[in-house]
Biopython code that builds the backbone (N, CA, C, O; Angstrom):
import numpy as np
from Bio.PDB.StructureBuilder import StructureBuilder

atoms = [
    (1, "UNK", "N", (-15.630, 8.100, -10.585)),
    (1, "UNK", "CA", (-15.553, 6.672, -10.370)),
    (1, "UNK", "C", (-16.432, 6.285, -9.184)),
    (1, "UNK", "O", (-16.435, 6.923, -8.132)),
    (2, "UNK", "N", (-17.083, 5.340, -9.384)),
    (2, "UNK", "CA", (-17.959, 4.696, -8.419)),
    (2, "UNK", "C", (-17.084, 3.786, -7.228)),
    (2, "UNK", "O", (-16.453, 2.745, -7.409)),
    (3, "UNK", "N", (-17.281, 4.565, -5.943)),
    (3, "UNK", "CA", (-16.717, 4.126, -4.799)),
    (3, "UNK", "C", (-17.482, 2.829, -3.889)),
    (3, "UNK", "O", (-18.704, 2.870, -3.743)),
    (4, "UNK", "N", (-16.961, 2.095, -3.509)),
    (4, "UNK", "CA", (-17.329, 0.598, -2.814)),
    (4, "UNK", "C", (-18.159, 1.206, -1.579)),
    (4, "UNK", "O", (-17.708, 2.236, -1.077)),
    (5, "UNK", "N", (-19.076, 0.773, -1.167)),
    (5, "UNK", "CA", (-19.846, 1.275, -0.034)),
    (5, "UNK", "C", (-19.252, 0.019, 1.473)),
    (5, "UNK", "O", (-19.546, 0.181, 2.658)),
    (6, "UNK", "N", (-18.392, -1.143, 0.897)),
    (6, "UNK", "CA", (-18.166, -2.129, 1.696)),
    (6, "UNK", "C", (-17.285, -1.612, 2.657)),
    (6, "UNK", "O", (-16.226, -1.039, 2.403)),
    (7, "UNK", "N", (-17.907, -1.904, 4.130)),
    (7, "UNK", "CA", (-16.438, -1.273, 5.248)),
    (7, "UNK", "C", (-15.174, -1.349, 5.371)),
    (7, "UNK", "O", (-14.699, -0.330, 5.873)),
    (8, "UNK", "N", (-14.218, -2.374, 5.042)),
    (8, "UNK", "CA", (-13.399, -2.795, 4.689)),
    (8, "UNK", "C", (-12.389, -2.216, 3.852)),
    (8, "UNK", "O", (-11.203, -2.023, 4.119)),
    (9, "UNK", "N", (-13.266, -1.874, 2.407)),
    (9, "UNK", "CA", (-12.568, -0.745, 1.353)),
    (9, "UNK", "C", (-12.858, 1.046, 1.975)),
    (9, "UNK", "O", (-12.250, 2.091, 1.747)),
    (10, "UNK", "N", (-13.849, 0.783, 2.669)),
    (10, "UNK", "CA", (-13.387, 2.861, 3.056)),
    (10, "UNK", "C", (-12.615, 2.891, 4.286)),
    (10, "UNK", "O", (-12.263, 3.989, 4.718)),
    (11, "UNK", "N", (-12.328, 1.901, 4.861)),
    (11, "UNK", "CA", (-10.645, 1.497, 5.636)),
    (11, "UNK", "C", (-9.549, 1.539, 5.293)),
    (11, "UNK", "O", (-8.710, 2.142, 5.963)),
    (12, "UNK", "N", (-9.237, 0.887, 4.111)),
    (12, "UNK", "CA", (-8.416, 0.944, 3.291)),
    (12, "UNK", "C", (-8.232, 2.292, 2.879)),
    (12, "UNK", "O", (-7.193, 2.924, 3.070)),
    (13, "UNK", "N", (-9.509, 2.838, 2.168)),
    (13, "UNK", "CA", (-9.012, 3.992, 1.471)),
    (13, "UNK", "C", (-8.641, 5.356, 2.110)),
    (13, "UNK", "O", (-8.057, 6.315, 1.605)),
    (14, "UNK", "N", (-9.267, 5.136, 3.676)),
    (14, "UNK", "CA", (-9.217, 5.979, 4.288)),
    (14, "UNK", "C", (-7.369, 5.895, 5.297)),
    (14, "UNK", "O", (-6.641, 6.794, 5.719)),
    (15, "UNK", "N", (-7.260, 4.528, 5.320)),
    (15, "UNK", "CA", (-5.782, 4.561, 5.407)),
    (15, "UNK", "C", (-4.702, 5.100, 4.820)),
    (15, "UNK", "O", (-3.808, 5.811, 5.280)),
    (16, "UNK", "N", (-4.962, 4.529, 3.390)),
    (16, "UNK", "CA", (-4.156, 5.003, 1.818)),
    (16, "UNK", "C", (-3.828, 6.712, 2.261)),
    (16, "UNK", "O", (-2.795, 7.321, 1.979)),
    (17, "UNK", "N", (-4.991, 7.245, 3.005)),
    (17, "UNK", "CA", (-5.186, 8.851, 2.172)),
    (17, "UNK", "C", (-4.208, 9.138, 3.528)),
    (17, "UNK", "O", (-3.033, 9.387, 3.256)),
    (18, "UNK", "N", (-4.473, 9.131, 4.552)),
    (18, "UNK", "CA", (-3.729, 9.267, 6.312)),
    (18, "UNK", "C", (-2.035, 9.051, 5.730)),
    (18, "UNK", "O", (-1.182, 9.920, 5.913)),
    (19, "UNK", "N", (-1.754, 7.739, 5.011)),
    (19, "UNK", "CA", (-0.380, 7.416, 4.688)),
    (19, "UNK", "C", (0.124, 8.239, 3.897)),
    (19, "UNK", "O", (1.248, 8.705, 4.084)),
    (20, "UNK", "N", (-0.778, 8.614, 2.680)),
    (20, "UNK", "CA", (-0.063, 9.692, 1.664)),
    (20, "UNK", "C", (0.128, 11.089, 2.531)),
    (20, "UNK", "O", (1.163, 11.707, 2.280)),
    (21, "UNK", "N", (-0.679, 11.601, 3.433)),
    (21, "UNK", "CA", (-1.144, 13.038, 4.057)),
    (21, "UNK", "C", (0.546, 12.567, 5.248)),
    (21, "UNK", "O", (1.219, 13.399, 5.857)),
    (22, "UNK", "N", (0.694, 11.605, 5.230)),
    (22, "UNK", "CA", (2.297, 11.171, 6.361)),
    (22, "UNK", "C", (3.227, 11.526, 5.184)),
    (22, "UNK", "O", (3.970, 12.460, 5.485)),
    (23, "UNK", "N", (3.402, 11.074, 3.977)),
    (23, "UNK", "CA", (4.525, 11.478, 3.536)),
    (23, "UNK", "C", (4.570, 12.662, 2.905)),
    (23, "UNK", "O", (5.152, 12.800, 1.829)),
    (24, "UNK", "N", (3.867, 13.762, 3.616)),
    (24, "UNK", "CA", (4.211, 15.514, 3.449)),
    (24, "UNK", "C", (4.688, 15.750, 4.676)),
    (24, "UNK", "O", (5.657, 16.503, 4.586)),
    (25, "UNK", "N", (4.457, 15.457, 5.759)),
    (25, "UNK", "CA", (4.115, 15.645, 7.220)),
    (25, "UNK", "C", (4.410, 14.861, 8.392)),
    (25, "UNK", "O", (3.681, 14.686, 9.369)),
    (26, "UNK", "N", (5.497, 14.437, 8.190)),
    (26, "UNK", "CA", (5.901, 13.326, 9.033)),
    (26, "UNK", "C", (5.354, 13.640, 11.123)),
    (26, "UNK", "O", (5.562, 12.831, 12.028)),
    (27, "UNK", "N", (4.934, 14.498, 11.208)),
    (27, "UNK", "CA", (5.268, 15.224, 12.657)),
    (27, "UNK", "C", (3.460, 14.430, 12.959)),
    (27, "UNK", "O", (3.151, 13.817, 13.981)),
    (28, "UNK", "N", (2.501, 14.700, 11.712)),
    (28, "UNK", "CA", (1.035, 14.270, 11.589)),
    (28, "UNK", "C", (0.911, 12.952, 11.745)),
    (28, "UNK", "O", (0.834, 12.357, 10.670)),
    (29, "UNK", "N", (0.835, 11.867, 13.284)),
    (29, "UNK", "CA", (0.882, 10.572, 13.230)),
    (29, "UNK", "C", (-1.054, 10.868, 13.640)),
    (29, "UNK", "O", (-1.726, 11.870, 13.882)),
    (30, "UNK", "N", (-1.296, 9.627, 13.550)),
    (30, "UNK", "CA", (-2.522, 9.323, 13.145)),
    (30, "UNK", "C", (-2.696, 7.283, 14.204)),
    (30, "UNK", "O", (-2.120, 6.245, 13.880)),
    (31, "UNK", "N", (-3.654, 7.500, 15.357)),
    (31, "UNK", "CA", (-3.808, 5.715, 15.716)),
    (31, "UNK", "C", (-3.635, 4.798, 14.521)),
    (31, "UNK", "O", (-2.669, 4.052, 14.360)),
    (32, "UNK", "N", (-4.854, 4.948, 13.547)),
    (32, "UNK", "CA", (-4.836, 4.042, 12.417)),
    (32, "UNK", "C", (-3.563, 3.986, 11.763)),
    (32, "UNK", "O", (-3.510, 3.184, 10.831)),
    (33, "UNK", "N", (-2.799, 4.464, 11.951)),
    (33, "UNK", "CA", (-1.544, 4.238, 10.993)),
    (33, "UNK", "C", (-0.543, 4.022, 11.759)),
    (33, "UNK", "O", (0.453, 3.501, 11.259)),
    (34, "UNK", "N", (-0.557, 4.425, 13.410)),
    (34, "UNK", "CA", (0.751, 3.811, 13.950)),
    (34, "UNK", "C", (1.598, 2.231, 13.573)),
    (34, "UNK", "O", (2.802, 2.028, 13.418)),
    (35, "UNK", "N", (0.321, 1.181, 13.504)),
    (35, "UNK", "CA", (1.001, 0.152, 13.537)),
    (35, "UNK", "C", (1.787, 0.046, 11.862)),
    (35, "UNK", "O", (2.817, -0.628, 11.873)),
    (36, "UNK", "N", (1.483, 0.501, 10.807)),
    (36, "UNK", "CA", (1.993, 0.631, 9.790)),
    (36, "UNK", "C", (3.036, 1.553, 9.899)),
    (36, "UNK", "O", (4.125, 0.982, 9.858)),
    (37, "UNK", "N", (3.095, 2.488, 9.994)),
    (37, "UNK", "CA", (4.038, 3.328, 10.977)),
    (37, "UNK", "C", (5.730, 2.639, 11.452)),
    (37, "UNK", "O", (6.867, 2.803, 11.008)),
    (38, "UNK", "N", (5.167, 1.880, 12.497)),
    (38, "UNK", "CA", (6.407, 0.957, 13.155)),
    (38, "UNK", "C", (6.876, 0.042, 12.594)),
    (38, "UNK", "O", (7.898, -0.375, 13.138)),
    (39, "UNK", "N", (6.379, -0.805, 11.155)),
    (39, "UNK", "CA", (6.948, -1.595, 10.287)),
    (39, "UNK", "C", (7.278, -0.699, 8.628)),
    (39, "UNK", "O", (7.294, -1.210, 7.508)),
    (40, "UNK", "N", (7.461, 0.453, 8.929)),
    (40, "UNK", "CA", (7.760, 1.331, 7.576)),
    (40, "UNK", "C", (9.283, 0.619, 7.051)),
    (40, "UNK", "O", (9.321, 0.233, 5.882)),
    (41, "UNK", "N", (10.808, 0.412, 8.113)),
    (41, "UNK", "CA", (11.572, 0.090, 7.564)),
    (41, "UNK", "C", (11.736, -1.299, 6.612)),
    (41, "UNK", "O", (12.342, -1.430, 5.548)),
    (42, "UNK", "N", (10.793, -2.511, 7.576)),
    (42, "UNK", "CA", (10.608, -3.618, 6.959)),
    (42, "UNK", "C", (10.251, -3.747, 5.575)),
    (42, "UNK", "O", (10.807, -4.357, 4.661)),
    (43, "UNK", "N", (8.674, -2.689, 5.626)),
    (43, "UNK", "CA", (7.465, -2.678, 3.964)),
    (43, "UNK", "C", (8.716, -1.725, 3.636)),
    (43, "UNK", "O", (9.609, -2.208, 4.332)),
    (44, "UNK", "N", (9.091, -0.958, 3.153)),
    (44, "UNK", "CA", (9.993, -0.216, 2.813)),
    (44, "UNK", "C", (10.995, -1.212, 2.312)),
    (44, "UNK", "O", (11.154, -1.118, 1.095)),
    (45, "UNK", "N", (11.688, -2.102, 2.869)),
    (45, "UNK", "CA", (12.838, -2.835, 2.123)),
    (45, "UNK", "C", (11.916, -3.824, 1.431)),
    (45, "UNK", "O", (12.518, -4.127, 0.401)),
    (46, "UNK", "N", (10.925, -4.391, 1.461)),
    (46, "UNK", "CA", (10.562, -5.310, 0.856)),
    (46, "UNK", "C", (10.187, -4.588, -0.690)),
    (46, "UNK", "O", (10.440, -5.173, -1.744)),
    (47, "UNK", "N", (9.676, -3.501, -0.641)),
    (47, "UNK", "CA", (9.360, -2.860, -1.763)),
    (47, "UNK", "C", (10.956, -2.807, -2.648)),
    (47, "UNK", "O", (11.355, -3.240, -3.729)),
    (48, "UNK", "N", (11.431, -2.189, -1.748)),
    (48, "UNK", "CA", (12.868, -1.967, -2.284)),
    (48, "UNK", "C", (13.639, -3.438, -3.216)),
    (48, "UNK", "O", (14.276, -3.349, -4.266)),
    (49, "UNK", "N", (13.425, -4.320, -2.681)),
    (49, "UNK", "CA", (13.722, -5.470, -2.800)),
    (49, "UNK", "C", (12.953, -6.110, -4.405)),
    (49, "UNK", "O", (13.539, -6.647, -5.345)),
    (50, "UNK", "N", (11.240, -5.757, -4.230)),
    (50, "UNK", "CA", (10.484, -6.022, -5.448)),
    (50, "UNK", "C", (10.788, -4.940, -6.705)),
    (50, "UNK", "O", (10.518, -5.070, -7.899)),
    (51, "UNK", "N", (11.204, -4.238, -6.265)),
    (51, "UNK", "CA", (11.323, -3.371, -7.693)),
    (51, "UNK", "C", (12.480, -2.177, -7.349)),
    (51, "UNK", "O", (12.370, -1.035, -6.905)),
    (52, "UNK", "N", (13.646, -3.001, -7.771)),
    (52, "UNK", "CA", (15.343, -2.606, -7.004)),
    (52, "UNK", "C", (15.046, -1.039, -8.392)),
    (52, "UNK", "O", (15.662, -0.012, -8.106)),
    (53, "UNK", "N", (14.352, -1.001, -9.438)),
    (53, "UNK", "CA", (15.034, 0.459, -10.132)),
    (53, "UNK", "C", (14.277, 0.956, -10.152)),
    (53, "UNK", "O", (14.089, 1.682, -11.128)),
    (54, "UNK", "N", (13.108, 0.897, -8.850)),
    (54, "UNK", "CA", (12.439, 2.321, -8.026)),
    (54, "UNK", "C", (12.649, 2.589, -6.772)),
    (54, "UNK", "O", (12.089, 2.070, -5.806)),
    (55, "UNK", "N", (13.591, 3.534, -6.779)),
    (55, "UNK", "CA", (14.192, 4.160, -5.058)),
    (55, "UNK", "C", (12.935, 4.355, -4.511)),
    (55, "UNK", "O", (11.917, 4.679, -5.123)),
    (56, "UNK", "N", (13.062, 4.137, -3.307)),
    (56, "UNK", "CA", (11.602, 4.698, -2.497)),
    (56, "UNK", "C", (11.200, 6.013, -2.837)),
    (56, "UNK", "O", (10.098, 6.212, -3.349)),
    (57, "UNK", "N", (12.095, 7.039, -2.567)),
    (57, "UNK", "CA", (11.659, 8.663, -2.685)),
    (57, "UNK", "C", (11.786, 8.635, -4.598)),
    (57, "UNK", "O", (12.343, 9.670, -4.962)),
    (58, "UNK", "N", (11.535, 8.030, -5.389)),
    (58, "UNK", "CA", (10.802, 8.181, -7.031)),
    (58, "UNK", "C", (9.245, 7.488, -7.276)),
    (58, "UNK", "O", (8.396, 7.422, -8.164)),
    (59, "UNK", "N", (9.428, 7.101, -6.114)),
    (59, "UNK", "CA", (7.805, 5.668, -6.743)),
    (59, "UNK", "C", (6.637, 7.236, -6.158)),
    (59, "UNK", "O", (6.821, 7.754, -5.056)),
    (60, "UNK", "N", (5.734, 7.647, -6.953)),
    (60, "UNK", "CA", (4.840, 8.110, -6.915)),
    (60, "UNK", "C", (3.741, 8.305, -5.420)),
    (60, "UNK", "O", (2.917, 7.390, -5.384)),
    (61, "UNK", "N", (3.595, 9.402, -4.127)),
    (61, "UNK", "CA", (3.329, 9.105, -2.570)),
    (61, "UNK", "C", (1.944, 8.044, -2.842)),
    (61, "UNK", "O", (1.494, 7.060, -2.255)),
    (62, "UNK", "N", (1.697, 8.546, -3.621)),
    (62, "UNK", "CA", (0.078, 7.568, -3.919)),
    (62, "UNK", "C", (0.245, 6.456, -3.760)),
    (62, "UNK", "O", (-0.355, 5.752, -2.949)),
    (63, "UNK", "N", (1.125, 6.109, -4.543)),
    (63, "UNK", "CA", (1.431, 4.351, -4.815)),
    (63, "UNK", "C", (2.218, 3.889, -4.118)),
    (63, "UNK", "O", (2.376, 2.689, -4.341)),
    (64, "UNK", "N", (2.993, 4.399, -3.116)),
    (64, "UNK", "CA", (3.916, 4.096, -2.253)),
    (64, "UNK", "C", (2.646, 4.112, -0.847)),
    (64, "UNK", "O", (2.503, 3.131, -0.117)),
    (65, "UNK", "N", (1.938, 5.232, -0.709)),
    (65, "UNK", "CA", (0.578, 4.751, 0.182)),
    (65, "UNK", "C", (0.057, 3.576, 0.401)),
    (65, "UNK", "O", (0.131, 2.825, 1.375)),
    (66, "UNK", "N", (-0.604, 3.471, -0.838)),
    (66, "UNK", "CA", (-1.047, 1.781, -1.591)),
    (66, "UNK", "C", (0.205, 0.868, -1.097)),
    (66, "UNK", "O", (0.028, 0.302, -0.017)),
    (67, "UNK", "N", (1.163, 0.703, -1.601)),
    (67, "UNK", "CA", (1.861, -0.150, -1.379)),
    (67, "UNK", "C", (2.266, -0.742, -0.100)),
    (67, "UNK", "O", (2.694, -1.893, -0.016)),
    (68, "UNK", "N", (2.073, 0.368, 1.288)),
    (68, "UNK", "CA", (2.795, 0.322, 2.244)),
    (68, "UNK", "C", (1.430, -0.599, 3.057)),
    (68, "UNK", "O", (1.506, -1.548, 3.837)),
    (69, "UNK", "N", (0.041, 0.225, 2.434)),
    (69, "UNK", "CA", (-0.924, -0.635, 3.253)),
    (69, "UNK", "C", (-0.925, -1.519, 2.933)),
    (69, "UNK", "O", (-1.053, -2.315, 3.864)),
    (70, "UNK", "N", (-0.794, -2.260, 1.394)),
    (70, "UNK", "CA", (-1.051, -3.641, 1.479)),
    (70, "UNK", "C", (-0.216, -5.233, 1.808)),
    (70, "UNK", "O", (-0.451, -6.438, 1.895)),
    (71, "UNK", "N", (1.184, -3.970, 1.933)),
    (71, "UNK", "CA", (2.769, -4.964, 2.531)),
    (71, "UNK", "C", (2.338, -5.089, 3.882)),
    (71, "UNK", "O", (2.691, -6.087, 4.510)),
    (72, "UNK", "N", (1.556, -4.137, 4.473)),
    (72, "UNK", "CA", (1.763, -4.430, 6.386)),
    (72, "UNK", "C", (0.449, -5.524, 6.164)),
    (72, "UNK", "O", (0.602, -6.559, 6.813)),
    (73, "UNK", "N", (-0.759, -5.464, 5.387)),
    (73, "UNK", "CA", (-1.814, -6.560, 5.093)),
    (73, "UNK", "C", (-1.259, -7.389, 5.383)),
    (73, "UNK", "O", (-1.261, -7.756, 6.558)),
    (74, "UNK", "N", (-0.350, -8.211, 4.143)),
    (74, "UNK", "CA", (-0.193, -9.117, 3.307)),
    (74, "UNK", "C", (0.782, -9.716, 4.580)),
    (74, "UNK", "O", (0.503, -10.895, 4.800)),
    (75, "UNK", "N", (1.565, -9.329, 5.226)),
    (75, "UNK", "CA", (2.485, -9.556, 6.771)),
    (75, "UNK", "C", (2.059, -9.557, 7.891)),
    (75, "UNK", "O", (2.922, -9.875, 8.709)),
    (76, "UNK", "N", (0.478, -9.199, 8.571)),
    (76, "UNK", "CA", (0.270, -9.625, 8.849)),
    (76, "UNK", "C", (-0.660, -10.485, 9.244)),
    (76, "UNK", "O", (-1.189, -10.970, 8.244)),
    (77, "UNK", "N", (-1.284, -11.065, 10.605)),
    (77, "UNK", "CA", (-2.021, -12.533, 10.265)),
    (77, "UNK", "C", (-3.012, -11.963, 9.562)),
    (77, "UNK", "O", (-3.092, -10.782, 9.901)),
    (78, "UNK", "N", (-3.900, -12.276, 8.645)),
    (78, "UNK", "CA", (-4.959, -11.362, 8.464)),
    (78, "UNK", "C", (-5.863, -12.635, 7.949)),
    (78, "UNK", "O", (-5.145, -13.581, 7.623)),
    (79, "UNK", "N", (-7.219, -12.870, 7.804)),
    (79, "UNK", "CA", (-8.179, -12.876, 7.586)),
    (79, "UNK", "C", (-8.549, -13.401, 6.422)),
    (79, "UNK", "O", (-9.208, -14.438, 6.348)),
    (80, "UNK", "N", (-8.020, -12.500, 5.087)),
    (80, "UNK", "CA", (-8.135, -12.096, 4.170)),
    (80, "UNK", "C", (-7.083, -12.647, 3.313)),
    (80, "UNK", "O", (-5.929, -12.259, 3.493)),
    (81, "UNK", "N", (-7.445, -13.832, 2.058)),
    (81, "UNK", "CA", (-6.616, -14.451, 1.241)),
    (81, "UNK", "C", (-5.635, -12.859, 0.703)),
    (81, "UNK", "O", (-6.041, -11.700, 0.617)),
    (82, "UNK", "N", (-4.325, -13.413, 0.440)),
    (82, "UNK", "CA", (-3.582, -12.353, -0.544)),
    (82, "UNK", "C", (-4.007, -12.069, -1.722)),
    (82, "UNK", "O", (-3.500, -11.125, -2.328)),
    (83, "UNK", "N", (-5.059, -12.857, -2.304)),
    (83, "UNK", "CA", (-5.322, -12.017, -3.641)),
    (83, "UNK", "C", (-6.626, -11.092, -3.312)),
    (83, "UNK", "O", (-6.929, -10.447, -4.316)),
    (84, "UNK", "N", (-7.256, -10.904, -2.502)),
    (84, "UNK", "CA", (-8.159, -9.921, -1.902)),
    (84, "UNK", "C", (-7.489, -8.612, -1.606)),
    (84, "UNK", "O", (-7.861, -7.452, -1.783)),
    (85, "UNK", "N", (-6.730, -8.970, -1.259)),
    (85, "UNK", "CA", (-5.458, -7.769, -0.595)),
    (85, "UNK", "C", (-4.835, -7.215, -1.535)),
    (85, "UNK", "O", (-4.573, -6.013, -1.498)),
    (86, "UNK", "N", (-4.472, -8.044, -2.596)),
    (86, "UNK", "CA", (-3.926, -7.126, -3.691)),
    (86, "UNK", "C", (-4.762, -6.491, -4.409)),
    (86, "UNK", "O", (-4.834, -5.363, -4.895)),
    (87, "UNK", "N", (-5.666, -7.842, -4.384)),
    (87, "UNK", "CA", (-7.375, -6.889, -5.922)),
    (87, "UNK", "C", (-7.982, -5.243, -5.056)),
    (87, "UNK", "O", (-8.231, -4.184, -5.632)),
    (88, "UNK", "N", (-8.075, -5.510, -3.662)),
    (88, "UNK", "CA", (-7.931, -4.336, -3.154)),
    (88, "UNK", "C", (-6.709, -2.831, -3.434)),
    (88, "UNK", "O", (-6.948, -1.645, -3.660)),
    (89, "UNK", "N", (-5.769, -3.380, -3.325)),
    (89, "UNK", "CA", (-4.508, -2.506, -3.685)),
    (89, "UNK", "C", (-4.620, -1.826, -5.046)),
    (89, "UNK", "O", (-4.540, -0.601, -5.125)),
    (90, "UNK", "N", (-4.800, -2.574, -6.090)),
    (90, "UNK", "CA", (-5.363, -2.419, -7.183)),
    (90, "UNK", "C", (-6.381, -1.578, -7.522)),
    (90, "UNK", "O", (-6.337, -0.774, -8.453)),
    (91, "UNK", "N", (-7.407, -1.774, -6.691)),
    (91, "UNK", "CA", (-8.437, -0.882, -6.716)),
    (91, "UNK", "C", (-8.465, 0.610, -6.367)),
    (91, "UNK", "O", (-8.962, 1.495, -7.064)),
    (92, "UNK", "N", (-7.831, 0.762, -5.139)),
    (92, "UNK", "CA", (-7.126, 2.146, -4.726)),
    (92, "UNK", "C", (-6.399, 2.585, -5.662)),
    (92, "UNK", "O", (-6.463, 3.791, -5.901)),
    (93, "UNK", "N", (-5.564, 1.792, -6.401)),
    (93, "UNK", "CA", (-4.656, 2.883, -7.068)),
    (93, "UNK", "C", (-5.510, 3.347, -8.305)),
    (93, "UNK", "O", (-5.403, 4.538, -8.596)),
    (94, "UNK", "N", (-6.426, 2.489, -9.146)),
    (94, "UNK", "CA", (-7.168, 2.936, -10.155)),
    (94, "UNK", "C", (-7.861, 4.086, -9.559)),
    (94, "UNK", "O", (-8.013, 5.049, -10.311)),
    (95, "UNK", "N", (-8.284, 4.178, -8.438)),
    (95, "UNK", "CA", (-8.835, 5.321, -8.293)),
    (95, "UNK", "C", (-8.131, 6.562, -7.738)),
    (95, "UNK", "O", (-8.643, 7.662, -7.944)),
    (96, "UNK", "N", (-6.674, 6.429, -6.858)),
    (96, "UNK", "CA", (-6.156, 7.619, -6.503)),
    (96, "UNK", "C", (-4.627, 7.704, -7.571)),
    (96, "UNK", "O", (-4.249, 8.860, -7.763)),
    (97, "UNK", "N", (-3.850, 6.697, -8.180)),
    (97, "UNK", "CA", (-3.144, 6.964, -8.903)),
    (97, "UNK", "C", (-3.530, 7.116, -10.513)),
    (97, "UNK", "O", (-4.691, 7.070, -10.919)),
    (98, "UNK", "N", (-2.289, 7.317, -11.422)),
    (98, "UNK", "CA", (-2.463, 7.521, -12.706)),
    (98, "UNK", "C", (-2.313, 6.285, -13.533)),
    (98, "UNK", "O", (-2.014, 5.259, -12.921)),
    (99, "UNK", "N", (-2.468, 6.223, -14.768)),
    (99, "UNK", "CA", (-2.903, 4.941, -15.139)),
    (99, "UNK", "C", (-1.934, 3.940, -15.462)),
    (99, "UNK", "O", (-2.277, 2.984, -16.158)),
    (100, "UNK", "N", (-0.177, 4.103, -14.826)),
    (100, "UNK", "CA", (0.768, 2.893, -14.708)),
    (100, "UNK", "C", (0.295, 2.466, -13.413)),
    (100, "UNK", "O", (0.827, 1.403, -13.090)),
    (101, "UNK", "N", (-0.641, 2.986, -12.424)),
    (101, "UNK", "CA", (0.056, 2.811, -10.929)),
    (101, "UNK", "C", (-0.728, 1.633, -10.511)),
    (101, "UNK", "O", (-0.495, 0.975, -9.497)),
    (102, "UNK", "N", (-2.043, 1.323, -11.693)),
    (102, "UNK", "CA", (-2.272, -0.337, -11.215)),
    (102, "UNK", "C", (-1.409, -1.460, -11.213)),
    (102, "UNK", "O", (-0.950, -2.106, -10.270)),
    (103, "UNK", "N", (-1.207, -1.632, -13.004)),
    (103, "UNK", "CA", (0.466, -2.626, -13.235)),
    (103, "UNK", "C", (1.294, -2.345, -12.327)),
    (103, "UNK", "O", (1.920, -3.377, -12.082)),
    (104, "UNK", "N", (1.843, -1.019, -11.318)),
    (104, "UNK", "CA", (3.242, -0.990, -10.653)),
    (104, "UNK", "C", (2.752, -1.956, -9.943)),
    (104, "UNK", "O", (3.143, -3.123, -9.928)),
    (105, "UNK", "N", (1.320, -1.175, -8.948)),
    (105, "UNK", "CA", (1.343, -2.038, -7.624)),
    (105, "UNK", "C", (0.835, -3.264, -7.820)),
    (105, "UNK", "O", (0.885, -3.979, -6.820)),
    (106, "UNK", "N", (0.220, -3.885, -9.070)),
    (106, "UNK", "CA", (0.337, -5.522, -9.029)),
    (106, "UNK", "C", (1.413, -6.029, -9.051)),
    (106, "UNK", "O", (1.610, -7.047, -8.388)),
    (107, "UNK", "N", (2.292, -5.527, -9.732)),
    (107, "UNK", "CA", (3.546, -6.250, -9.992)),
    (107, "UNK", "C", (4.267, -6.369, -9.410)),
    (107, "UNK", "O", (5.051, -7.313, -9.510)),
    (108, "UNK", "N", (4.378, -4.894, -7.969)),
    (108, "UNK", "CA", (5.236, -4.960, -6.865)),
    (108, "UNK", "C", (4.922, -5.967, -5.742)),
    (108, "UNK", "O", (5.598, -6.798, -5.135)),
    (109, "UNK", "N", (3.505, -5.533, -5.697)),
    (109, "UNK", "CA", (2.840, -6.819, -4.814)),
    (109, "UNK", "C", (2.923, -8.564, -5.191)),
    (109, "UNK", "O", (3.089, -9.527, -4.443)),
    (110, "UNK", "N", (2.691, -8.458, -6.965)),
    (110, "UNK", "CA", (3.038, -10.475, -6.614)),
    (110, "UNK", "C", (4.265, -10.749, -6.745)),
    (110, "UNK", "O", (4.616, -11.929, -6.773)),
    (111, "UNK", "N", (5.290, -9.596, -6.867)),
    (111, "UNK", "CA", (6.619, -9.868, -6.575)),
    (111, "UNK", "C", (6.992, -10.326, -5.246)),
    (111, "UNK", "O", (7.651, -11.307, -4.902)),
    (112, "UNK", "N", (6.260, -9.126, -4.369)),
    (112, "UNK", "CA", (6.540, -9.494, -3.042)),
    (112, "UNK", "C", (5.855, -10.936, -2.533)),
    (112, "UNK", "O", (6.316, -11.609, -1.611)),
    (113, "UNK", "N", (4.746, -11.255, -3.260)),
    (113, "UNK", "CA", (3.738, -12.843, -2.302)),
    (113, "UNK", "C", (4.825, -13.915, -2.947)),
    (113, "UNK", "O", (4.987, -15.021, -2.431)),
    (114, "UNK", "N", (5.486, -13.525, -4.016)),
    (114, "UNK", "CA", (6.163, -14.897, -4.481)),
    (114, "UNK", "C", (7.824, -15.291, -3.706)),
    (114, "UNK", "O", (8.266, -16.349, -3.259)),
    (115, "UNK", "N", (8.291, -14.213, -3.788)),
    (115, "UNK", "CA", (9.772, -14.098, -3.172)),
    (115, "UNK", "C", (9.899, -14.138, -1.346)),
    (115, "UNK", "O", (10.471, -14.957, -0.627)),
    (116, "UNK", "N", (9.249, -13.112, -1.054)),
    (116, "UNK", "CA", (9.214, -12.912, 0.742)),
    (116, "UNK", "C", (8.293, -13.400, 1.716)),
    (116, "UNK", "O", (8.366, -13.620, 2.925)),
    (117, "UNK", "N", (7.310, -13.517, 0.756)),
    (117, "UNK", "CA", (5.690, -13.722, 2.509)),
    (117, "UNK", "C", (6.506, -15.554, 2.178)),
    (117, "UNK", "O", (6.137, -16.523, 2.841)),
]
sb = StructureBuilder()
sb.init_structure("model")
sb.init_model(0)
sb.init_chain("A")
sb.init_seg("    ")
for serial, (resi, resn, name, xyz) in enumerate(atoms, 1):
    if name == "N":
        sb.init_residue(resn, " ", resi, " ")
    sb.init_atom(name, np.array(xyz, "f"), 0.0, 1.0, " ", f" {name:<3s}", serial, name[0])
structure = sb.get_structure()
């Protein structure tokens, strides 16, 4: 698959990969990920909240990666309209998950822009 050369997306993706490489390794903190890090319980219930009949420890580390970067996005001030943020989210998972894990994380994500942000 042809990877985005834009700075922005090898941020992202390079986040995604730091977050998944955290949920083997919790002891492995990383700068770029502290601040995602310190809002895990918050993105964590909100997920919980968008899609109540996937426990956190069943949703796939990939897509729970994805998911966690684009809940701390989407919360805070950012820059960047929410549908950038998700079409981003989207994009990561086509390329590091399997082929439900786009539909999950759209669906978890405009669950979450419609109900919580």
């Amino acid at each position: 698959m042809k990877t985005s050369r834009d700075p922005r997306h090898q941020k992202r993706r390079s986040i995604v990969q730091k977050l998944f490489s955290y949920s083997f390794d919790q002891t492995q903190t990383d700068e770029n990920i502290s601040d995602i890090l310190s809002k895990l319980s918050e993105i964590d219930k909100k997920i919980t909240l968008a899609a109540p009949e996937w426990p956190i420890d069943k949703i796939a580390k990939i897509d729970l990666a994805v998911l966690r970067n684009a809940i701390y996005e989407l919360t805070r001030e950012s820059p960047e309209p929410e549908k950038v943020i998700i079409d981003e989210a989207v994009e990561l998972s086509k390329e590091f998950g399997n082929d439900k894990s786009s539909s999950f994380i759209n669906g978890v994500l405009g669950t979450i822009v419609k109900k919580t942000l």
